[in-house]
Short mmCIF file of the C-alpha atoms (twelve columns), coordinates in Angstrom:
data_MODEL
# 
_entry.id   MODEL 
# 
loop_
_atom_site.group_PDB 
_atom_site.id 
_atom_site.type_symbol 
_atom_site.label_atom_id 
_atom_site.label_alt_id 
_atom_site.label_comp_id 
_atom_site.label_asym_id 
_atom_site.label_seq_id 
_atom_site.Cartn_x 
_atom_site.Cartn_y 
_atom_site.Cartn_z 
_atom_site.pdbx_PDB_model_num 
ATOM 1   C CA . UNK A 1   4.315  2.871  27.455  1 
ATOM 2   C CA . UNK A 2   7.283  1.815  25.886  1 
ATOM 3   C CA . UNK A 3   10.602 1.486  27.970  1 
ATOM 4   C CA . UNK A 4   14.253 2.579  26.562  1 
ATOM 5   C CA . UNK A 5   15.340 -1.230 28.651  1 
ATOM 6   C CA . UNK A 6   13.569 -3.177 25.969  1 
ATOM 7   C CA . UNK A 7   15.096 -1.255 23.491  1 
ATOM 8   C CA . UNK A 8   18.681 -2.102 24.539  1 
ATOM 9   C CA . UNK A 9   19.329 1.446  25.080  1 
ATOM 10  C CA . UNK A 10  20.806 3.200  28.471  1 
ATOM 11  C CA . UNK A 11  20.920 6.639  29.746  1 
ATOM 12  C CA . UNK A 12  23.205 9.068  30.627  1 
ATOM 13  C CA . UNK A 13  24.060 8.793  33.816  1 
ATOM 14  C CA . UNK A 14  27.426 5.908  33.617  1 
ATOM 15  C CA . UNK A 15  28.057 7.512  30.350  1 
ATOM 16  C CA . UNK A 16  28.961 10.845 31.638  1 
ATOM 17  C CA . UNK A 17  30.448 10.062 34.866  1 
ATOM 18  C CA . UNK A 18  33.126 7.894  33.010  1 
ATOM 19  C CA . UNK A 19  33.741 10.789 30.239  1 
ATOM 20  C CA . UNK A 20  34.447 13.086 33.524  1 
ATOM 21  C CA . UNK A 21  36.524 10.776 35.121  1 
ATOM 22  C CA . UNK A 22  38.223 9.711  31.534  1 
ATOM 23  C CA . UNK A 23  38.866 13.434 30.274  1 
ATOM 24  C CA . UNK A 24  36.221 13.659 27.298  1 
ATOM 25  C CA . UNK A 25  33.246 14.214 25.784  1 
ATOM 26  C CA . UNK A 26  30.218 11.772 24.334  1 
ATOM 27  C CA . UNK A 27  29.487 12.698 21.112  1 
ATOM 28  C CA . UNK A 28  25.435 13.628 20.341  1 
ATOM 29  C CA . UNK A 29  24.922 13.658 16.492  1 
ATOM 30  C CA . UNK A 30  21.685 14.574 15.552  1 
ATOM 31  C CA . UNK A 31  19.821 12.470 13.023  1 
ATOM 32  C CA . UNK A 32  17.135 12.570 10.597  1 
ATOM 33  C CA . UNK A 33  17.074 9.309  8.318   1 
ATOM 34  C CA . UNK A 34  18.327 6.028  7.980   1 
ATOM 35  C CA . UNK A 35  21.558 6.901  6.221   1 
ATOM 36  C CA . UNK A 36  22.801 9.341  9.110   1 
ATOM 37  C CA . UNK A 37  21.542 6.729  11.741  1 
ATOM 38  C CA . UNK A 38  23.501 4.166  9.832   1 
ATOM 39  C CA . UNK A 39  26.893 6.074  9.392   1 
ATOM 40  C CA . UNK A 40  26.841 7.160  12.780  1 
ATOM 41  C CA . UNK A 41  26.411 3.543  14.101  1 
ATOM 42  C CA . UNK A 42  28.906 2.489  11.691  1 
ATOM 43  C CA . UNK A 43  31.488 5.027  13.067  1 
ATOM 44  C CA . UNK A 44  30.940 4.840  16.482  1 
ATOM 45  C CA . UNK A 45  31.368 1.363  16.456  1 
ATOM 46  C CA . UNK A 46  34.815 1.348  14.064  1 
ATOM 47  C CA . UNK A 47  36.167 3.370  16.945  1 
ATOM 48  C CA . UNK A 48  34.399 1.968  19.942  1 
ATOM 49  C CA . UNK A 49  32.573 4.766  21.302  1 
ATOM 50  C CA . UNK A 50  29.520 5.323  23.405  1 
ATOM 51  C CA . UNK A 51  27.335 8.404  21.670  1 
ATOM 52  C CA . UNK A 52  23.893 10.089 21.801  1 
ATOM 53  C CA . UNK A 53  21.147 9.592  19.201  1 
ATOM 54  C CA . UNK A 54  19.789 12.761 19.009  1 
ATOM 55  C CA . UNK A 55  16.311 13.956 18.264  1 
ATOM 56  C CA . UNK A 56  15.222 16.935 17.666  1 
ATOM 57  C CA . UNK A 57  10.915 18.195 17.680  1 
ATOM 58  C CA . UNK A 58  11.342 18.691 14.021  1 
ATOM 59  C CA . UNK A 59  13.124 15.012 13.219  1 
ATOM 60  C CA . UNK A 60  9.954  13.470 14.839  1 
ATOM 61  C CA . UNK A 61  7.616  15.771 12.681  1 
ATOM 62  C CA . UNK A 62  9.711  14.973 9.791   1 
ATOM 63  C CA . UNK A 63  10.783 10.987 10.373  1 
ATOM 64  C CA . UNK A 64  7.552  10.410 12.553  1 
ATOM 65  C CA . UNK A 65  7.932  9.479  16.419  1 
ATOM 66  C CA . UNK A 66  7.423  5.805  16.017  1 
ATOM 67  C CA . UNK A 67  9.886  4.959  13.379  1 
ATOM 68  C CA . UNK A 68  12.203 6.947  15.025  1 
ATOM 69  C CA . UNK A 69  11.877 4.710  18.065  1 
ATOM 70  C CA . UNK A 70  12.337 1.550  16.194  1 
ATOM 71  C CA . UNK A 71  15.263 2.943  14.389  1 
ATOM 72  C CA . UNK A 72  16.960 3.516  17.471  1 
ATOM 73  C CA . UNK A 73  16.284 -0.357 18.339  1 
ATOM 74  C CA . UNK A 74  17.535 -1.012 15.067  1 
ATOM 75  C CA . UNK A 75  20.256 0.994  15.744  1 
ATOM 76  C CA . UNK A 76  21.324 -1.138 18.951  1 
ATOM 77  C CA . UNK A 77  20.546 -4.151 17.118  1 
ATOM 78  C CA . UNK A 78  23.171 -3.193 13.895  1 
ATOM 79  C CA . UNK A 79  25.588 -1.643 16.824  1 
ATOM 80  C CA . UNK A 80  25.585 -6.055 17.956  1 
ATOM 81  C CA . UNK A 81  25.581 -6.935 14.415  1 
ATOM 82  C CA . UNK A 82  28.863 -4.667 13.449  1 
ATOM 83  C CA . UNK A 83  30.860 -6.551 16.480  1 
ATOM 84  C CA . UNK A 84  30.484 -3.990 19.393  1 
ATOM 85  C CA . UNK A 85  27.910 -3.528 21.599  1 
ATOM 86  C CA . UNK A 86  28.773 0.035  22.328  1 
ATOM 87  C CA . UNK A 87  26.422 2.599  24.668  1 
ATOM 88  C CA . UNK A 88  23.466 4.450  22.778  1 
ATOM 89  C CA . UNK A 89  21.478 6.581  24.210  1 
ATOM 90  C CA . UNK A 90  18.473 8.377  22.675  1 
ATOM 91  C CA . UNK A 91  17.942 11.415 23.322  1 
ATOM 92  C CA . UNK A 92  15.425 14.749 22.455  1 
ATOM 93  C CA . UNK A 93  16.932 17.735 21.823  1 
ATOM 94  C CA . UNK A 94  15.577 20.873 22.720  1 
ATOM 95  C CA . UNK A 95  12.595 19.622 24.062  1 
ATOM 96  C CA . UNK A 96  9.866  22.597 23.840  1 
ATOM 97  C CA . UNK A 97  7.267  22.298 26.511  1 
ATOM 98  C CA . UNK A 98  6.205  19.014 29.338  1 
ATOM 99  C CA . UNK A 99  3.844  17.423 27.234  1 
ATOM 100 C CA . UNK A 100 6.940  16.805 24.627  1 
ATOM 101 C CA . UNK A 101 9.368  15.530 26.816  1 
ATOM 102 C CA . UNK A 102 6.447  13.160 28.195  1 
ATOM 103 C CA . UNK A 103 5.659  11.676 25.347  1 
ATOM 104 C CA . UNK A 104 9.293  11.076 24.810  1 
ATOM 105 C CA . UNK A 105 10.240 9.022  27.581  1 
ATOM 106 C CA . UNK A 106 6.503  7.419  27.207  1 
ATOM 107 C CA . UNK A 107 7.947  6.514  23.675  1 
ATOM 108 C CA . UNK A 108 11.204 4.730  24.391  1 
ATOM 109 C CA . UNK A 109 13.769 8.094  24.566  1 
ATOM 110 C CA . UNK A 110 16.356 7.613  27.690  1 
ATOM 111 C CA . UNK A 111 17.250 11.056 28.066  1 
ATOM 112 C CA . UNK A 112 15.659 14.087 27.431  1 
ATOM 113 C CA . UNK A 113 15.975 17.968 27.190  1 
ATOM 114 C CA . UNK A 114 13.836 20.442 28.103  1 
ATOM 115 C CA . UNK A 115 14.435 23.728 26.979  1 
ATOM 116 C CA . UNK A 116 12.672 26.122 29.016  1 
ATOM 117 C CA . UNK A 117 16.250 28.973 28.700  1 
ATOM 118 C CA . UNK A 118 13.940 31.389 26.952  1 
ATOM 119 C CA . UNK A 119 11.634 31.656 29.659  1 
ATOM 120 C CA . UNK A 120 12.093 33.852 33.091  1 
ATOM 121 C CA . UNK A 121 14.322 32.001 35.267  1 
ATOM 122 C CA . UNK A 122 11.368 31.104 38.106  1 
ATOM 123 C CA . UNK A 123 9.229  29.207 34.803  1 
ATOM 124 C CA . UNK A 124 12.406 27.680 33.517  1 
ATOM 125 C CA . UNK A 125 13.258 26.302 37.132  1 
ATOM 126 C CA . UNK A 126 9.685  25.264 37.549  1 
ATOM 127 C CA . UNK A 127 9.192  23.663 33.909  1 
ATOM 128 C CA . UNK A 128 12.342 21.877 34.206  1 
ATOM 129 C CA . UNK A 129 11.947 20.571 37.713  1 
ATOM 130 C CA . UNK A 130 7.925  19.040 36.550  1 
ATOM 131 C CA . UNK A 131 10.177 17.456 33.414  1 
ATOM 132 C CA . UNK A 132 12.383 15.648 36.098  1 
ATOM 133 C CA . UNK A 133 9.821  14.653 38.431  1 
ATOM 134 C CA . UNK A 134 8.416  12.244 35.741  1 
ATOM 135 C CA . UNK A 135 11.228 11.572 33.883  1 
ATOM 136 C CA . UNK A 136 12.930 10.165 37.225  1 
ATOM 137 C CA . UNK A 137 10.253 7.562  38.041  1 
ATOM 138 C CA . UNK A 138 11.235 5.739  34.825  1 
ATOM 139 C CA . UNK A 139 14.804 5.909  35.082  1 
ATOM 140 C CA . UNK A 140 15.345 8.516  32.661  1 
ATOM 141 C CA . UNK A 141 17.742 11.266 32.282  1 
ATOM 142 C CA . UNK A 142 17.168 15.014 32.188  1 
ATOM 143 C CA . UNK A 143 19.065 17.795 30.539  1 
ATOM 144 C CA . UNK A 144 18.038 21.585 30.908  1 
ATOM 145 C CA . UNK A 145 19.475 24.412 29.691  1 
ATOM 146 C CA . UNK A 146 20.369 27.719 31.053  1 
ATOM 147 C CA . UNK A 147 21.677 30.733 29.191  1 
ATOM 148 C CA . UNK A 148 20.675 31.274 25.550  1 
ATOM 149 C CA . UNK A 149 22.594 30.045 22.507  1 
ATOM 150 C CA . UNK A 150 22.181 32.487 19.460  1 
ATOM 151 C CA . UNK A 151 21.813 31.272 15.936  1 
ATOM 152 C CA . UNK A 152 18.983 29.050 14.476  1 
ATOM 153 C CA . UNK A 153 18.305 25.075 13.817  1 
ATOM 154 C CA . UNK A 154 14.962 23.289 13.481  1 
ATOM 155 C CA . UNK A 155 12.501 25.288 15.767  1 
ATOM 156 C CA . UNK A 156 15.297 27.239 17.633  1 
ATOM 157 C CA . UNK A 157 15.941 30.362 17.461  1 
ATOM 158 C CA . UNK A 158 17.817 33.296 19.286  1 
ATOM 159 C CA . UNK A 159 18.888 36.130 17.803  1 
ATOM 160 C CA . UNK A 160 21.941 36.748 20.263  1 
ATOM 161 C CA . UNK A 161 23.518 34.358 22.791  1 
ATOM 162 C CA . UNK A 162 23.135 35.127 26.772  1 
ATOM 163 C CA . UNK A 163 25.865 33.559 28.824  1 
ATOM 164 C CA . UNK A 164 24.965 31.950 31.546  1 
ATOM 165 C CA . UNK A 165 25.521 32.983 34.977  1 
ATOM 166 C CA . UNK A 166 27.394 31.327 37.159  1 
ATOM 167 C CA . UNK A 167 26.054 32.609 40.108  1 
ATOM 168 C CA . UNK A 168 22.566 31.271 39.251  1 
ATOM 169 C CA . UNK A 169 24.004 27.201 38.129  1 
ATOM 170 C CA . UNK A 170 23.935 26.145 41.959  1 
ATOM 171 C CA . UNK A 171 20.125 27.138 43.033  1 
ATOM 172 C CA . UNK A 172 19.035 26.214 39.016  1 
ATOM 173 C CA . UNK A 173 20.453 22.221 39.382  1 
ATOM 174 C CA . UNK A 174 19.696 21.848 43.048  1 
ATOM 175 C CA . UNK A 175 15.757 23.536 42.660  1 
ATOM 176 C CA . UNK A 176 15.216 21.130 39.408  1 
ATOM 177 C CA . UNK A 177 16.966 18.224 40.101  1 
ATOM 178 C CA . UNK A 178 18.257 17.857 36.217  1 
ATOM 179 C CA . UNK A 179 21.090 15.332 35.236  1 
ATOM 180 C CA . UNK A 180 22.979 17.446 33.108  1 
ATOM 181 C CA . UNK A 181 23.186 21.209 32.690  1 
ATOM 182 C CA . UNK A 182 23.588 22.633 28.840  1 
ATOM 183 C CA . UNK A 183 25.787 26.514 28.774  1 
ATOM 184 C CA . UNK A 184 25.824 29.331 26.952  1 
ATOM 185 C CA . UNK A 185 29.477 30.207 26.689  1 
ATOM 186 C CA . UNK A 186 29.596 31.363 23.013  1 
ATOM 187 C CA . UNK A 187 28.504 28.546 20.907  1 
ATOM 188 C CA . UNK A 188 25.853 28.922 18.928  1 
ATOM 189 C CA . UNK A 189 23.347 26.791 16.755  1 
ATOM 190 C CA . UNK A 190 23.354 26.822 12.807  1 
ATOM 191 C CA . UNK A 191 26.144 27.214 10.177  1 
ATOM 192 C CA . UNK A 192 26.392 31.362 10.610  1 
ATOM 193 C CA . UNK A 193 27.908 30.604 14.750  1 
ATOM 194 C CA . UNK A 194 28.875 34.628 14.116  1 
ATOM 195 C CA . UNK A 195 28.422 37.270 12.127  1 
ATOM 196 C CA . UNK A 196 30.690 38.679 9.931   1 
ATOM 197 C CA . UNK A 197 31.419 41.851 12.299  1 
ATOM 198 C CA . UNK A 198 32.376 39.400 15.359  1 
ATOM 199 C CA . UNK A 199 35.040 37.659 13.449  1 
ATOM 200 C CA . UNK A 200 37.962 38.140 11.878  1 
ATOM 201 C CA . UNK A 201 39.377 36.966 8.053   1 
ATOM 202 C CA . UNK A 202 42.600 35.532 6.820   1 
ATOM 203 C CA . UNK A 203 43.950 36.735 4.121   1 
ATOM 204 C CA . UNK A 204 42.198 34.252 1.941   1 
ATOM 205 C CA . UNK A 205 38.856 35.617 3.012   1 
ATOM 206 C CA . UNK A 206 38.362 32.497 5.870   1 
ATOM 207 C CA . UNK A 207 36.057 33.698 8.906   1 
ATOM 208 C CA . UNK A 208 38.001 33.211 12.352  1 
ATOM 209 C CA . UNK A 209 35.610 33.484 14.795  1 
ATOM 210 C CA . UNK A 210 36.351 34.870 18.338  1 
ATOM 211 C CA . UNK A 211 37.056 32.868 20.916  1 
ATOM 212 C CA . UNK A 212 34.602 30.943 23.816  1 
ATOM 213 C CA . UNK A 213 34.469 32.118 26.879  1 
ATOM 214 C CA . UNK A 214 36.453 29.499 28.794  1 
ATOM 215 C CA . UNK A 215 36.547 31.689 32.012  1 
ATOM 216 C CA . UNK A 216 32.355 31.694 32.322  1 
ATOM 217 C CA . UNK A 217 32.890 27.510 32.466  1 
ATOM 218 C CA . UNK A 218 35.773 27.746 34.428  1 
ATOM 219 C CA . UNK A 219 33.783 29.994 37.075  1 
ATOM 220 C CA . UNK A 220 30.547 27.094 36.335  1 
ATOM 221 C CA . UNK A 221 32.934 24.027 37.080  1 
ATOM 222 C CA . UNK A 222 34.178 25.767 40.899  1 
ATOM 223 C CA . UNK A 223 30.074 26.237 41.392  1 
ATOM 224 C CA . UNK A 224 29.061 23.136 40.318  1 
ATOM 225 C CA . UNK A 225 32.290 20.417 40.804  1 
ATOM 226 C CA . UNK A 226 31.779 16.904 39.455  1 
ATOM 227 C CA . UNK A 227 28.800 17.991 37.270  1 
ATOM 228 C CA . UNK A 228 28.087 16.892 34.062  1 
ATOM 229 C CA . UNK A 229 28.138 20.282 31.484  1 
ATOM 230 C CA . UNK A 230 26.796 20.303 27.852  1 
ATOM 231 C CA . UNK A 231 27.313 22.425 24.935  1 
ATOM 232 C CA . UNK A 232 25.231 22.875 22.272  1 
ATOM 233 C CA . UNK A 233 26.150 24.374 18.706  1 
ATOM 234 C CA . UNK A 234 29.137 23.251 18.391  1 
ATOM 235 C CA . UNK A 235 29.637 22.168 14.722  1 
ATOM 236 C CA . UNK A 236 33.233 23.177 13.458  1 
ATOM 237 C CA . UNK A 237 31.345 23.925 9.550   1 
ATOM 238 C CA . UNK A 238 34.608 22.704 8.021   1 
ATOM 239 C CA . UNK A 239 35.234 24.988 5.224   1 
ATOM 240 C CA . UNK A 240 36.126 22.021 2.787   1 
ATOM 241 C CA . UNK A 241 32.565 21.367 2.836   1 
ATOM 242 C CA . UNK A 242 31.564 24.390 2.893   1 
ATOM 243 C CA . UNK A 243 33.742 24.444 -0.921  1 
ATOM 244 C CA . UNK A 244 32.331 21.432 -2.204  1 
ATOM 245 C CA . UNK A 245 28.811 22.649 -1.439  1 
ATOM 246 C CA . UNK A 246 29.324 25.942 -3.241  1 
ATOM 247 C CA . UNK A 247 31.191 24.919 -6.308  1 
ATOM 248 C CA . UNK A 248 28.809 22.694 -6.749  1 
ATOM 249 C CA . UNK A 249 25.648 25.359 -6.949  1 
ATOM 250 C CA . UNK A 250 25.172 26.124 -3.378  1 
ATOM 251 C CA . UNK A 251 25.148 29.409 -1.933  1 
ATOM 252 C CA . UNK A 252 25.819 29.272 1.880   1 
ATOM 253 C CA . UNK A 253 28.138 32.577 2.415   1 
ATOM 254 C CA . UNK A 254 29.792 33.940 5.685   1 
ATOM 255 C CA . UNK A 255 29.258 30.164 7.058   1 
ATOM 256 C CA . UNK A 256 31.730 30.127 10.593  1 
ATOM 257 C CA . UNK A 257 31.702 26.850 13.450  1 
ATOM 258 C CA . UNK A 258 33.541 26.588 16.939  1 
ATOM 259 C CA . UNK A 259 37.257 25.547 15.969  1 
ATOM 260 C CA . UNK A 260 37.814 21.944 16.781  1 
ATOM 261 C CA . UNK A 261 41.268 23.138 19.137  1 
ATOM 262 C CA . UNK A 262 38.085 24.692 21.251  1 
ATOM 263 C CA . UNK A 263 35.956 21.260 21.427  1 
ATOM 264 C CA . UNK A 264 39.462 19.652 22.408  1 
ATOM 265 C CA . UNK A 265 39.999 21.939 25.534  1 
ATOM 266 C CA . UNK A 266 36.189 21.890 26.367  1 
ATOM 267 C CA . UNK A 267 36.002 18.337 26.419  1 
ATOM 268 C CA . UNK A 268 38.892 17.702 28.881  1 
ATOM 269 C CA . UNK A 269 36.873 19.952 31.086  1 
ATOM 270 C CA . UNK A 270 33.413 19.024 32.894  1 
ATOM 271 C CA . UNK A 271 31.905 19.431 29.350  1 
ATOM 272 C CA . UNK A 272 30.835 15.684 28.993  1 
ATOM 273 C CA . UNK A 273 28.378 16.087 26.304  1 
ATOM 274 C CA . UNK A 274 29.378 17.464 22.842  1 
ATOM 275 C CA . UNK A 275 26.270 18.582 20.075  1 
ATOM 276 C CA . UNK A 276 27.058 18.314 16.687  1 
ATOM 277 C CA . UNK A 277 24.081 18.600 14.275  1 
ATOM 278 C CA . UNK A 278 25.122 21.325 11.322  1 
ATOM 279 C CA . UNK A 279 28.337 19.319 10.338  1 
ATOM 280 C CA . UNK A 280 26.267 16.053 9.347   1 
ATOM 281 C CA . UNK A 281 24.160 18.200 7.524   1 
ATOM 282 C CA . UNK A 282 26.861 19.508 5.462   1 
ATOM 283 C CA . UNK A 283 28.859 16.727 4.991   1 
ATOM 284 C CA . UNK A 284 25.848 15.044 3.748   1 
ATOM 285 C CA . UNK A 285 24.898 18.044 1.408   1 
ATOM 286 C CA . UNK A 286 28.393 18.495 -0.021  1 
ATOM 287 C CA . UNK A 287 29.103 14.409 -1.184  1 
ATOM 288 C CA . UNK A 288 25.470 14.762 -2.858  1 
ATOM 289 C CA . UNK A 289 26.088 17.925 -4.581  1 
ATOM 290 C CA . UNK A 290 29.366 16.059 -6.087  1 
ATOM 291 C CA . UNK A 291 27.806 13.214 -6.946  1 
ATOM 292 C CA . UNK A 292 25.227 14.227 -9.005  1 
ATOM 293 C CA . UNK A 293 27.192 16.520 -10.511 1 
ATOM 294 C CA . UNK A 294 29.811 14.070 -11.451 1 
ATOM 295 C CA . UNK A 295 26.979 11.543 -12.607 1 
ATOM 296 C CA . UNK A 296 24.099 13.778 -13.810 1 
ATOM 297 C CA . UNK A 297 22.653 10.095 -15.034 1 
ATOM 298 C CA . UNK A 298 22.091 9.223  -11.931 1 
ATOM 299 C CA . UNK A 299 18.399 8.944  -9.957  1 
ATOM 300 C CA . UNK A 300 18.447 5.759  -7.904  1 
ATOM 301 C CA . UNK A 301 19.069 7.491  -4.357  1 
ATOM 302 C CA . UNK A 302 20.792 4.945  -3.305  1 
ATOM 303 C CA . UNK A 303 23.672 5.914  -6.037  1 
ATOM 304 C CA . UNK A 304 24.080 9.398  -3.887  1 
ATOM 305 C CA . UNK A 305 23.218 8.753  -0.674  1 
ATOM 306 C CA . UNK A 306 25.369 5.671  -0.491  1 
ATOM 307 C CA . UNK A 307 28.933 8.418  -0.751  1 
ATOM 308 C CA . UNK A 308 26.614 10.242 1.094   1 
ATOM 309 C CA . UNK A 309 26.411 8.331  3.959   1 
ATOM 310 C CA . UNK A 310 30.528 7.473  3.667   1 
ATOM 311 C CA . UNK A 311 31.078 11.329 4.141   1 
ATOM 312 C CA . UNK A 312 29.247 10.983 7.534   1 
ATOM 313 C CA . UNK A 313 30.804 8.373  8.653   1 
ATOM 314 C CA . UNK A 314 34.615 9.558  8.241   1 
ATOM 315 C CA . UNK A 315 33.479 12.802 9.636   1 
ATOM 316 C CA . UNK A 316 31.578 11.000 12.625  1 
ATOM 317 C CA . UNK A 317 34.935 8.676  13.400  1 
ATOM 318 C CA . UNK A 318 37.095 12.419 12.976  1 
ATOM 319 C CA . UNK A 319 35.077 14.019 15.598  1 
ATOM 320 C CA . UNK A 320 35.434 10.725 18.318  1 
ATOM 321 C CA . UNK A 321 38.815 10.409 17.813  1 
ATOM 322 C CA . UNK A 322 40.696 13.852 16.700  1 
ATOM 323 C CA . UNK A 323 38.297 16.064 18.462  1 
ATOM 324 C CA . UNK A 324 36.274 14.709 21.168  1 
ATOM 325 C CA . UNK A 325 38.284 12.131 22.365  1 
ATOM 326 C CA . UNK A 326 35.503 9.157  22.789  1 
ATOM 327 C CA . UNK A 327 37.348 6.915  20.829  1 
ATOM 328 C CA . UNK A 328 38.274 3.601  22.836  1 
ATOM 329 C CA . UNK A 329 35.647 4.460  26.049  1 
ATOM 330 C CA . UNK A 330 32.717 2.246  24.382  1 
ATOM 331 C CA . UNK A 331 33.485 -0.667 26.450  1 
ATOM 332 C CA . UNK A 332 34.854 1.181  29.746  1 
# 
């Protein structure tokens, strides 16, 4: 077994009880490969924030479990290197089943989610509670989730979102035990948050997408004060990238995110935890598409992935400091 201590990593548990107290929200970026490991290091650490490394079941099928691990020690290690020892925490994201989540903290993660949301509420409860009972013995943090998020990413999938209830958050945390409680209030996973019919368009054809449903976390932070909330799906899919990516070949229509104005208000709340995946993904996409189409000579992938891996990191340091407010809280 392989402890997050000797990676130089922590868990969640400081991290969100100073975001609570400080009036924002930790940024969890999702990553893949080296380059979006590297840009997110390298922006967290221009702006001195703490932030989530997180994994998803498909980014250890695709990067494999054990290099994973040691990236995330690298990543502490170039954190030092770069001048600021700033809080990372690994994470899994959307953890499917026990046996995953297990061989997560076995394997170096600090925090992990189970996902159990799609199940009846007495298997979620009892899933999610087993999760905690092991994950606890090792120091390590739990999320769970309750309430379904629509849309699709990795092995995800809903095809509508169920809000959570409110009336159910109080026996859920207290009957599992979990660190951290993720909410369905109207976010939604993927680059399509809504469909066309749910929002409405600017003049110019933009998507404006309706608005999230402040009053279900309102009614969550009376049940449930002082206790850390996470949303998932909340990439803004700027529509500049968006651009770039289709005038450059690629064909991504009626793509709609969570307006950043939303993120701001949520994160002065008890939302402590922030999950942006979709926006890497197109920043990324859209500074490759450019590139090679601007220098069809190239092939060396470091000659694309290098602007690449810029992209993310301007857009990581936007979302700590314009939108989630992290920025300056690494060394709290």
């Amino acid at each position: 077994m392989v402890s997050y201590k000797e990676l130089g990593l922590v868990n969640t548990k400081d991290m969100f009880a100073k975001a609570m107290k400080g009036g924002y929200a930790i940024p969890a970026f999702n990553f893949n490969n080296m380059e979006q490991m590297q840009a997110i290091i390298m922006a967290c650490v221009e702006v001195k924030s703490p932030v989530i490394l997180q994994v998803s079941k498909g980014a250890r099928a695709y990067a494999n479990a054990n290099i994973l691990r040691n990236m995330a020690r690298g990543a502490v290690e170039y954190a030092h290197e770069l001048g600021c020892d700033i809080p990372i925490v690994l994470h899994l994201d959307h953890g499917p089943n026990f046996e995953v989540a297990k061989d997560c903290i076995d394997n170096g993660f600090s925090s992990v989610m189970i996902d159990g949301s799609a199940l009846p509420y007495d298997e979620n409860v009892a899933l999610t509670k087993k999760v905690v009972e092991y994950a606890h013995k090792y120091d390590v943090t739990v999320e769970a989730e309750l309430g379904v998020l629509g849309g699709v990413e990795d092995d995800v999938a809903a095809e509508e979102s169920k809000y959570t209830k409110p009336e159910e958050v109080i026996d859920f945390t207290s009957k599992t035990g979990c660190d951290s409680l993720a909410i369905s209030i109207g976010t939604s996973h993927g680059r399509c948050k809504f469909t066309p019919a749910q929002c409405k368009r600017t003049p110019d054809g933009v998507l404006i997408p309706p608005p999230l449903a402040f009053d279900v976390l309102e009614a969550i932070e009376k049940k449930l004060p002082g206790f850390p909330i996470v949303l998932h799906g909340s990439s803004s899919v700027p529509v500049e990238y968006v651009k770039i990516i289709e005038q450059y070949g690629g064909k991504i229509p009626d793509s709609v995110g969570i307006p950043e104005e939303q993120l701001r208000k949520a994160a002065k709340s008890a939302v402590c935890k922030i999950n942006i995946d979709s926006d890497g993904r197109l920043a990324m996409t859209a500074a490759i598409r450019r590139h090679l189409a601007e220098n069809p000579g190239d092939f060396d992938p470091r000659q694309y992935l290098t602007p690449a891996r810029e992209e993310l990191k301007k857009m990581y340091m936007h979302k700590c400091v314009n939108v989630l407010g992290s920025a300056g809280h690494a060394l709290d």
